[in-house]
C-alpha positions in Angstrom: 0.0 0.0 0.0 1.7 3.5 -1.0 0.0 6.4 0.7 0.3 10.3 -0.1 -1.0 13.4 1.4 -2.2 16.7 -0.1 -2.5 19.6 2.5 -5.7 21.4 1.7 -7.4 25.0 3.2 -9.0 25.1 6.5 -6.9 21.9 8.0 -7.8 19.4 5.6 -6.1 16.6 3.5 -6.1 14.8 0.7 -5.2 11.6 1.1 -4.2 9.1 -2.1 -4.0 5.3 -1.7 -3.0 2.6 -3.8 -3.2 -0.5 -3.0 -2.0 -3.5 -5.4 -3.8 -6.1 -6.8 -1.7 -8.6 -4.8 -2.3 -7.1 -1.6 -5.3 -6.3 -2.3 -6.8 -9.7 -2.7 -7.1 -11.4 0.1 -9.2 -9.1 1.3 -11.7 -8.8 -1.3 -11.5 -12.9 -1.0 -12.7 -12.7 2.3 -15.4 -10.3 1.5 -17.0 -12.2 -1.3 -16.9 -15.0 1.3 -18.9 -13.5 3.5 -21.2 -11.9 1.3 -21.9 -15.3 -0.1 -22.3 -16.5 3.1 -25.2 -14.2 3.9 -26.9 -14.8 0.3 -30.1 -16.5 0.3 -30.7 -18.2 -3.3 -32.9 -21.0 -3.7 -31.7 -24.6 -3.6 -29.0 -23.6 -0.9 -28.9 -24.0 2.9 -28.1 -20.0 4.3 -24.9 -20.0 4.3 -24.0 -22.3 2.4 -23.7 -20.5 -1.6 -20.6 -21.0 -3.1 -19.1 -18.0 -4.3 -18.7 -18.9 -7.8 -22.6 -19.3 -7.7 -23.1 -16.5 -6.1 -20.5 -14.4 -8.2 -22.4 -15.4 -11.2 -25.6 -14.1 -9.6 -24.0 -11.0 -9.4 -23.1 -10.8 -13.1 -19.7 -11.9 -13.1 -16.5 -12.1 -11.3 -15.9 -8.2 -12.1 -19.0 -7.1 -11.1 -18.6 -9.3 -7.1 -14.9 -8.0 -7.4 -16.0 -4.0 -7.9 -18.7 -4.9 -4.9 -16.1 -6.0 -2.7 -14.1 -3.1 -3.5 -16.8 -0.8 -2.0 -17.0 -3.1 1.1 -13.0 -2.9 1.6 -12.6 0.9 1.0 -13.3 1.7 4.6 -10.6 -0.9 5.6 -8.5 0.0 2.7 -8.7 4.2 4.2 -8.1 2.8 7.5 -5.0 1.7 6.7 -3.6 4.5 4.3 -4.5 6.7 7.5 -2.0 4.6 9.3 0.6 4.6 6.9 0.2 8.1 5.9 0.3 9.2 9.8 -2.2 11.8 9.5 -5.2 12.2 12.5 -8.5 12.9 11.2 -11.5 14.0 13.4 -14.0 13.9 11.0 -15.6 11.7 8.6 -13.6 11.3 5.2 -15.2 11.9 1.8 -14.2 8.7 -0.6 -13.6 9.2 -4.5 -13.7 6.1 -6.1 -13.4 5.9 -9.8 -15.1 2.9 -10.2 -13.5 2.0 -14.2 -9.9 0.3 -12.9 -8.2 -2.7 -14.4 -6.9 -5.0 -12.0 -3.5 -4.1 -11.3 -4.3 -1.9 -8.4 -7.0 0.0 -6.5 -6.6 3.7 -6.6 -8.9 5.9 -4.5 -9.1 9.4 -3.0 -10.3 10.7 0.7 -11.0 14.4 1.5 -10.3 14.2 5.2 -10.5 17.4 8.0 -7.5 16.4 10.2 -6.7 17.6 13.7 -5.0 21.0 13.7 -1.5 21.6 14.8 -0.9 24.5 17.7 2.4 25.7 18.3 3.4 26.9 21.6 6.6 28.6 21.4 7.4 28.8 25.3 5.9 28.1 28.9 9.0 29.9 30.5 6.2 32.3 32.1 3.6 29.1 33.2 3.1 29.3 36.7 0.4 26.6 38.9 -1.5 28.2 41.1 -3.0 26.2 43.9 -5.1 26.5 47.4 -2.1 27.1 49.6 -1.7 23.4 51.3 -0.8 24.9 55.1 -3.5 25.9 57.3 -4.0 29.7 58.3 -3.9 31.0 61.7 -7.4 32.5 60.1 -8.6 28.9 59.3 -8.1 27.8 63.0 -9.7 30.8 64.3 -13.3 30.0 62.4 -13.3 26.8 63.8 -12.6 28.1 67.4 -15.5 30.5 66.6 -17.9 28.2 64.9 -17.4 25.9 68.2 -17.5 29.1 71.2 -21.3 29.9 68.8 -22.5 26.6 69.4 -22.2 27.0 72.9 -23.3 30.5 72.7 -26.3 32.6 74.3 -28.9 35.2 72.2 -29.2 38.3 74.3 -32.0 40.5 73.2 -31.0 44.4 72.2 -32.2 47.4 71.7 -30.6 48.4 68.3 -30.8 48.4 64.5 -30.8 44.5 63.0 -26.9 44.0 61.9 -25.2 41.2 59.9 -25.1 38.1 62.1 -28.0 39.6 64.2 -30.7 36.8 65.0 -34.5 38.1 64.5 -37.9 36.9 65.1 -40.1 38.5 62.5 -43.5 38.2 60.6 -43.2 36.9 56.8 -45.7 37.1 54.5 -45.8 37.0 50.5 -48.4 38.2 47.6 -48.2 37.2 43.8 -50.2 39.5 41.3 -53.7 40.3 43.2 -54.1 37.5 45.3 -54.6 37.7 49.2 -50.9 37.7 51.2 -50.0 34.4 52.2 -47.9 34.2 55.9 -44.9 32.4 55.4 -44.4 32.5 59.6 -45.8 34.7 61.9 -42.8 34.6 64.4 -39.7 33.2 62.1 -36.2 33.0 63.7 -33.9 34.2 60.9 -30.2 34.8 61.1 -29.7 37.9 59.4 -26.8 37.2 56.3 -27.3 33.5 56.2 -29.4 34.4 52.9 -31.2 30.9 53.7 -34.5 32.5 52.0 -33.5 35.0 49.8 -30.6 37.4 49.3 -32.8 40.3 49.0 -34.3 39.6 52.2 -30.9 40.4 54.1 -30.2 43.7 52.4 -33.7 45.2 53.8 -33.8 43.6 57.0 -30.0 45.5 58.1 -31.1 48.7 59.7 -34.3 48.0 61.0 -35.9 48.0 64.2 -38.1 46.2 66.0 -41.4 47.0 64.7 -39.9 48.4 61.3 -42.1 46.4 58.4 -40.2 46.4 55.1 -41.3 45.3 52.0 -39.6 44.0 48.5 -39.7 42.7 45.5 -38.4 38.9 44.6 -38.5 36.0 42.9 -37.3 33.2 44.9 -35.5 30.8 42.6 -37.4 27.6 43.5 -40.7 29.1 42.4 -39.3 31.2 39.6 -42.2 33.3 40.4 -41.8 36.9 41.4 -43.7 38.1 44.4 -44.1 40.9 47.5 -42.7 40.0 49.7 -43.2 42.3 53.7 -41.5 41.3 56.9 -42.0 42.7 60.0 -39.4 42.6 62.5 -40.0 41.6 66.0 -37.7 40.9 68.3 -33.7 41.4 67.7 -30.8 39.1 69.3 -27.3 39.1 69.0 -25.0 36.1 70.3 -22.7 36.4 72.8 -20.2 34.2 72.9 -17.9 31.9 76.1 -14.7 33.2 77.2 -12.2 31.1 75.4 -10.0 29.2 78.1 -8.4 26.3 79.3 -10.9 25.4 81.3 -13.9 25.9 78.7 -11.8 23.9 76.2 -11.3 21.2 79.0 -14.8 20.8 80.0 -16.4 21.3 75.9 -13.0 19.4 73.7 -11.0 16.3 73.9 -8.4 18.8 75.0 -7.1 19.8 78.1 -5.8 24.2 76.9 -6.6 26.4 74.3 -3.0 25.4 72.7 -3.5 21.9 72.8 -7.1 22.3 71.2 -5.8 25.1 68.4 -2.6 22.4 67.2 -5.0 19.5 67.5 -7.4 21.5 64.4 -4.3 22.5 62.9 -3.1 18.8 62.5 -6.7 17.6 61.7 -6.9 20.3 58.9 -3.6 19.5 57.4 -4.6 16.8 55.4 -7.5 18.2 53.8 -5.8 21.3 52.9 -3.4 19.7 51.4 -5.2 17.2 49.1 -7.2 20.1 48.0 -3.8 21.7 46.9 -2.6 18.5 45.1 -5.7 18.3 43.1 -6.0 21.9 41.9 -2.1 21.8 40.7 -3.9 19.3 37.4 -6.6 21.6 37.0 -4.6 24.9 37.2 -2.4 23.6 34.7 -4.7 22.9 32.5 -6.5 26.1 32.7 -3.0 28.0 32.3 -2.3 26.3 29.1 -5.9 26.2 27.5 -5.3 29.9 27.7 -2.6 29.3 25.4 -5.3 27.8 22.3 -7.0 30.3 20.2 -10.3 29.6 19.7 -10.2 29.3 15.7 -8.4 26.0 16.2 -11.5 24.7 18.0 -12.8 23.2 14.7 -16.4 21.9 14.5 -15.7 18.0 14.6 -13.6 18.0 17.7 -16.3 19.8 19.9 -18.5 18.2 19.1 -17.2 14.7 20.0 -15.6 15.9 22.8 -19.4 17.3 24.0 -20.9 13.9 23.5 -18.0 12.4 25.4 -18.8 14.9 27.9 -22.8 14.4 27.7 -22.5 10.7 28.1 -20.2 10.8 31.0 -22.4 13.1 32.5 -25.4 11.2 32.1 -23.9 8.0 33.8 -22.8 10.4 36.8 -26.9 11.3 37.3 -27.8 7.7 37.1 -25.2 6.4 39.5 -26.8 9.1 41.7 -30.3 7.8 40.7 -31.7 11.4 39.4 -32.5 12.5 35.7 -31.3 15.4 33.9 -34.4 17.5 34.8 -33.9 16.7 38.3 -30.7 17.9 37.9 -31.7 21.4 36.3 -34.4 21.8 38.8 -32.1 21.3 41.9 -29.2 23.8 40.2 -31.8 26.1 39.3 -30.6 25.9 35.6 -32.5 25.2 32.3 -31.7 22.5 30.5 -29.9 25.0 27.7 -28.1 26.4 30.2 -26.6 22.6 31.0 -26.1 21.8 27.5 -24.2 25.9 27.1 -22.0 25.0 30.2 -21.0 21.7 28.7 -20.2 22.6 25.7 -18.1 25.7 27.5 -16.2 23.4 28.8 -15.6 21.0 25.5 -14.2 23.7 24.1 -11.7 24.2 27.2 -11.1 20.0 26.8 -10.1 20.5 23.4 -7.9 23.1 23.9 -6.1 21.3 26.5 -5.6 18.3 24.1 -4.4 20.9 21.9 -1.7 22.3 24.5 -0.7 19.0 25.5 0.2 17.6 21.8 2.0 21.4 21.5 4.2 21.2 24.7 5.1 17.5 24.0 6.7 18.9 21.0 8.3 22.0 22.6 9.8 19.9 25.0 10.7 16.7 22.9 8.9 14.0 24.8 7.2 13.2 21.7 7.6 9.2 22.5 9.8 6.8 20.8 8.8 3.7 19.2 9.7 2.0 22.1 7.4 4.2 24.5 4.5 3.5 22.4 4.8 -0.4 22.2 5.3 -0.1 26.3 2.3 1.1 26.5 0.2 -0.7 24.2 1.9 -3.6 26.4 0.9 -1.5 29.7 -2.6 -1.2 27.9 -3.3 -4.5 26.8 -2.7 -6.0 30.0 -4.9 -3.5 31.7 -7.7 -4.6 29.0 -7.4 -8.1 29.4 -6.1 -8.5 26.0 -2.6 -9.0 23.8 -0.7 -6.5 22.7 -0.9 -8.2 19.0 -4.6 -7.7 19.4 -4.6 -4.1 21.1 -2.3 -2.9 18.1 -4.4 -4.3 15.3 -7.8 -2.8 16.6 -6.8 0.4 16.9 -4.8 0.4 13.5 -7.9 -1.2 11.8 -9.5 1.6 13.3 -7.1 3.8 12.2 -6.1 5.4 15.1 -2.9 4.8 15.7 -1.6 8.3 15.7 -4.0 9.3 18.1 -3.1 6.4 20.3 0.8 8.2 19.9 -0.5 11.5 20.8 -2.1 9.9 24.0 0.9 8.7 24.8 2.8 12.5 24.4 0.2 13.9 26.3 0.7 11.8 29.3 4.2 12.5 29.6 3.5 16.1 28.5 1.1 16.7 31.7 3.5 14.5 34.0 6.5 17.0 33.0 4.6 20.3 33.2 3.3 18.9 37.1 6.9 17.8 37.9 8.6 21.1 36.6 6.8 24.4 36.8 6.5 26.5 39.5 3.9 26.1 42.1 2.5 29.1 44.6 0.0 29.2 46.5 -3.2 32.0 46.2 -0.6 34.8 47.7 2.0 34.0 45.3 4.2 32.3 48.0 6.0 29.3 46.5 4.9 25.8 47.6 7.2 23.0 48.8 6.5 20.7 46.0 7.4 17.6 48.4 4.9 18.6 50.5 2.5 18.1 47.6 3.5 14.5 47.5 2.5 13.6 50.5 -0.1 10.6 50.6 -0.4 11.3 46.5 -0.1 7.8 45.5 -4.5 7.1 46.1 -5.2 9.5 43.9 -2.4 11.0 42.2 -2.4 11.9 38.1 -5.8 11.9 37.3 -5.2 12.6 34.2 -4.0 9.1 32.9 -7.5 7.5 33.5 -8.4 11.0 30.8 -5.3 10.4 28.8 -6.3 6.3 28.2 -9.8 6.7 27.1 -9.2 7.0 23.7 -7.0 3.2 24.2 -9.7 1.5 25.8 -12.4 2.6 23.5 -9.9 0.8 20.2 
């Protein structure tokens, strides 16, 4: 099989094959097999119509030969794709001239391959993550949250204030209709916005016996309505003295010190797991940034939304809820779901894009011997040989994408293991402490960088 390429406008390819008659042949042998096979002619058992019989159904052995020609020219593209090395993301348009001799079969494909970025430097990259060592801040709202449970409400004589406690009258009224009372003596904290935002903003400032009265539309009714409070009673917390011997008699701990390291240690881990998993996702946002959008072609959106829709899907029906439960509970229409999905295609594909592009810039495009490691790595995960691996995804022609995967894993593991990390302040991180406890869940993006194996 010889197999040439002809660059085209708007990243697409032309792609000759020929393939001889000797090479050729087995292949349309096997095809008139098995379309004989599935003939049905009177006198014979399914299955059982010889080919010449069946060939001279057809009208002769050049008329079965051009029909198996037709069946093969998907197989036949597969494998010019293969030898040409191109990586198309679309389907290809065939021209056949069906008036050959025999000596070879000669066809065209019009093909939109995968564009090509070009990243000339990351010297400037920097990962941005959660800073992985708890604040002095952090311990304090913890310290806090605990003194408020055991906290009193003391009733005063003021304007209501953020964090104030009220008892109040609500009541609502939609279009004409009657008010309906919500709660004729509600305990609201003022600023938790558990009702409604608007609802904080008017209640700050009033007094007891104020009545205020706004406009909203609460968000699970989607319906807007008057809404009129009147305030009642106001409370503000008061909270313990914090010392050793509150911490004794309410903790496990015996001092304030004891009870302040003890949150530190039991925060540590969280905050740093949180860091270890945004380092991935900053990156990738960093170098998506990097794409322009006109090399988000068409093709590669969409199938990376229907990867994306599908995965999605499966997560709602682990969880046992449907798609319009979904929107109802976000407060979201079903457009607005399928917009922020396909938002964030277009950021998948241009991290794909990045990857392929800093694999180049930093030469860890992979040998031949990195790619048959990890068609070995592969197979074994699939249960299947390597022989068997390669030939799927080369009859699927594939095989340079299975490559690029292969770039694009050692791509992401070099831009995690060499740029610069800092935390929210821009104070560098202690990469080591990063790899603490990272082997459970560490790289997710091989289990991403696979798919595309598994599926061939």
């Amino acid at each position: 099989m010889r197999a040439t390429t002809q660059e085209l406008d708007n990243h697409q390819v032309k792609l000759r094959i020929e393939v001889d008659a000797e090479e050729a042949e087995p292949t349309l042998n096997e095809i008139k097999k098995a379309m004989a096979r599935q003939a049905r002619l009177p006198g014979f058992r399914p299955g059982k119509v010889p080919v010449k019989v069946f060939e001279t159904r057809m009208g002769g052995p050049q008329v079965l030969r051009l029909e198996a020609i037709r069946e093969a020219l998907p197989q036949f593209y597969s494998q010019g794709v293969v030898e040409a090395g191109i990586d198309p993301i679309d389907t290809a348009e065939l021209d056949f001239n069906e008036e050959q001799n025999d000596d070879a079969i000669v066809f065209e494909a019009t093909v939109t391959v995968r564009p090509v970025a070009v990243i000339s430097s990351i010297d400037d990259l920097t990962v941005t993550v959660p800073s992985p060592l708890v604040g002095d801040d952090e311990i304090e709202a913890q310290v806090t949250r605990a003194l408020q449970a055991d906290g009193t409400l003391v009733e005063v004589d003021r304007p209501v204030a953020q964090g104030d406690f009220i008892t109040m009258a609500l009541s609502a009224t939609v279009g004409e209709d009657e008010p309906t009372t919500i709660g004729e003596d509600m305990s609201y904290e003022v600023g938790s916005a558990s009702l409604m935002p608007e609802l904080d903003e008017h209640l700050v400032g009033a007094k007891v016996g104020d009545t205020v009265t706004f406009t909203a539309t609460p968000e699970v009714t989607g319906v807007e309505m008057v809404w009129t409070a009147v305030v009642n009673a106001v409370k503000e917390r008061t909270l313990p003295e914090l010392t050793d011997e509150w911490v004794e008699e309410n903790t496990e701990h015996s001092s304030v010190g004891d009870w302040r390291d003890a949150i530190r240690a039991q925060l540590s881990p969280m905050k740093i797991v949180q860091a270890q998993f945004a380092v991935g996702e900053s990156i990738q946002r960093a170098i998506a940034e990097r794409i322009s959008d006109d090399l988000v072609l068409e093709p590669l959106q969409n199938a990376e939304l229907s990867d994306r829709i599908q995965n999605f899907n499966r997560q709602l029906e682990r969880q046992g809820i449907g798609v319009e439960m979904y929107t109802r509970m976000m407060g979201m229409t079903t457009e607005g779901l399928l917009e922020q999905l396909r938002a964030d295609a277009t950021t998948g594909v241009k991290i794909d894009l990045a990857l392929r592009a800093i694999a180049v810039l930093k030469d860890l495009t992979p040998s031949d011997d990195d790619v048959a490691h990890e068609l070995e790595t592969s197979a074994e995960r699939l249960g299947v040989t390597t022989i068997a691996l390669r030939q799927n995804i080369e009859a699927a022609g594939r095989f340079a994408e299975f490559t690029a995967e292969v770039a694009k894993s050692r791509a992401m593991e070099w831009l995690m293991d060499n740029l610069p990390i800092v935390d929210e302040h821009g104070i560098p991180v202690d990469r080591e402490l990063l790899k603490q406890n990272q082997a459970d869940h560490d790289h997710d993006h091989h289990d991403h960088d696979h798919d595309h194996g598994d599926e061939a």
